[in-house]
MILUM-687338 format. One line per field, with one value per residue (C-alpha): x, y, z; residue in three letters; residue number from 0. Coordinates in pm, 1 decimal, padded with zeros to 6 digits, always signed. Each point is the difference from the previous one (the first is absolute). Layout:
<tinus>
c1: X	...
c2: Y	...
c3: Z	...
resn: ALA	...
resi: NUM	...
</tinus>
This chain:
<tinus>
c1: -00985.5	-00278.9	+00180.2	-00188.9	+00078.5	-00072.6	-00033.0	+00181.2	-00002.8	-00070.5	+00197.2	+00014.8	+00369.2	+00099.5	+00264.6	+00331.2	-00218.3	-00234.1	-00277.3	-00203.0	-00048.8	-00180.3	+00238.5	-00159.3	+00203.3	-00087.9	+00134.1	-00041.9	-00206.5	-00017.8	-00228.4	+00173.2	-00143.8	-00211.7	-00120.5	-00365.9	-00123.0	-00095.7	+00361.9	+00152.1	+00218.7	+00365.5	+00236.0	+00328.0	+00204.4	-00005.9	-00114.0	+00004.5	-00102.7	-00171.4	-00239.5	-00377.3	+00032.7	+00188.3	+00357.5	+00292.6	+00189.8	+00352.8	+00092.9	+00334.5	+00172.0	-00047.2	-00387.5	+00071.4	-00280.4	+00036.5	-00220.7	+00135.0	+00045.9	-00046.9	+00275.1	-00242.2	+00091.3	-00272.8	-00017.5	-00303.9	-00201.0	-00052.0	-00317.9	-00045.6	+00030.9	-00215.0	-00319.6
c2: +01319.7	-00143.3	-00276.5	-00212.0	-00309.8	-00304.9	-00218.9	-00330.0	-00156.5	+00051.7	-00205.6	+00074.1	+00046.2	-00039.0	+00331.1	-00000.9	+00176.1	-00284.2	+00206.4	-00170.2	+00188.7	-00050.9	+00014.4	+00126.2	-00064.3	+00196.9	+00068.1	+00339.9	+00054.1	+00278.1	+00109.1	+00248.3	+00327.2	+00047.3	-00427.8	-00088.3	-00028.4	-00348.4	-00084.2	-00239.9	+00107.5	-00092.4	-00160.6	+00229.3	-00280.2	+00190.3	-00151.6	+00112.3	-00136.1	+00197.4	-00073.5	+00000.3	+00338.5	+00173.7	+00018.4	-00144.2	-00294.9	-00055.2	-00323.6	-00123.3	-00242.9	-00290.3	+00094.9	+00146.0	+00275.8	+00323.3	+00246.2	+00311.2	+00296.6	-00237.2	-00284.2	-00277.9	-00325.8	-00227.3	-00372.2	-00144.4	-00220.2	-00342.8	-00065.5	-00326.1	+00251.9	+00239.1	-00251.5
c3: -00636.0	+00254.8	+00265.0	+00255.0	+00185.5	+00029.0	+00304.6	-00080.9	+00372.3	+00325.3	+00311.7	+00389.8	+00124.5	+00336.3	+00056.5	+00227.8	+00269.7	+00027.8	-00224.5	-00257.6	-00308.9	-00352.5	-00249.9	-00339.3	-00365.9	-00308.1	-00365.1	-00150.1	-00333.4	-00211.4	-00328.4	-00193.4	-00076.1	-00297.2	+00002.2	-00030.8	+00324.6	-00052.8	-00030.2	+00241.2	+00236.9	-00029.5	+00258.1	+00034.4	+00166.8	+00316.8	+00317.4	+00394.5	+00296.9	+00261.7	+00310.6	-00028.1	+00225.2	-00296.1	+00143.4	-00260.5	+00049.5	-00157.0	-00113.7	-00048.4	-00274.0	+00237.5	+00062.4	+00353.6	+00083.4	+00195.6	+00139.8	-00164.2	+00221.1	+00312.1	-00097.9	+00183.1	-00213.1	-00109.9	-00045.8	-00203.0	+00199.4	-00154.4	-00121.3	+00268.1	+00250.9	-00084.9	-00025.7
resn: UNK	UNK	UNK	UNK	UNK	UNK	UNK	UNK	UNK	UNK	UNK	UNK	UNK	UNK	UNK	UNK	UNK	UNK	UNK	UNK	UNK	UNK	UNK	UNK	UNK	UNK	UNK	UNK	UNK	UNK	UNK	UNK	UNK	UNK	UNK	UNK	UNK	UNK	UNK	UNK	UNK	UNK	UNK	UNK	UNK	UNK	UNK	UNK	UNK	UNK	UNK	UNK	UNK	UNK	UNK	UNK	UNK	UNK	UNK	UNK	UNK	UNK	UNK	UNK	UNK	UNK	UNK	UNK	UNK	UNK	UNK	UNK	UNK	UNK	UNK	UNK	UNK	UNK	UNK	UNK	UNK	UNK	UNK
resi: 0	1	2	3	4	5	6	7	8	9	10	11	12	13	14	15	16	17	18	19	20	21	22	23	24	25	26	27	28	29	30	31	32	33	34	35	36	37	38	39	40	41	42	43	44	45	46	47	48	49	50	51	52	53	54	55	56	57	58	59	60	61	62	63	64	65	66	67	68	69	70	71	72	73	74	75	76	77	78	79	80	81	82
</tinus>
């Protein structure tokens, strides 16, 4: 089976050290082995967040985001306050 993402959105997030981070969304899609390669890809109904740098972000039941491996807390910056 071939899997990609997919980049669903992109915010800035202001972290509990003061940082501002891009926060990146994406689902993952997969073509089973032995399709046409001209078949469309598939969503799996998995998604993940991580930071336009590459590093994972965990996100809770209530939407909450961490830093994994660092534990720095984000908060997505409204979109007023980013213009």
């Amino acid at each position: 089976m071939e899997k990609r993402f997919h980049m669903l959105e992109s915010f800035n997030a202001r972290g509990d050290d003061g940082g501002l981070y891009t926060v990146c969304g994406y689902e993952h899609l997969a073509r089973l082995d032995g399709m046409p390669h001209d078949c469309e890809w598939q969503p799996t109904g998995v998604c993940e967040y991580r930071l336009a740098t590459g590093e994972p972000v965990s996100s809770d039941r209530a939407g909450a985001l961490t830093i994994l491996g660092r534990g720095i807390k984000l908060r997505r910056e409204s979109a007023t306050a980013a213009a």
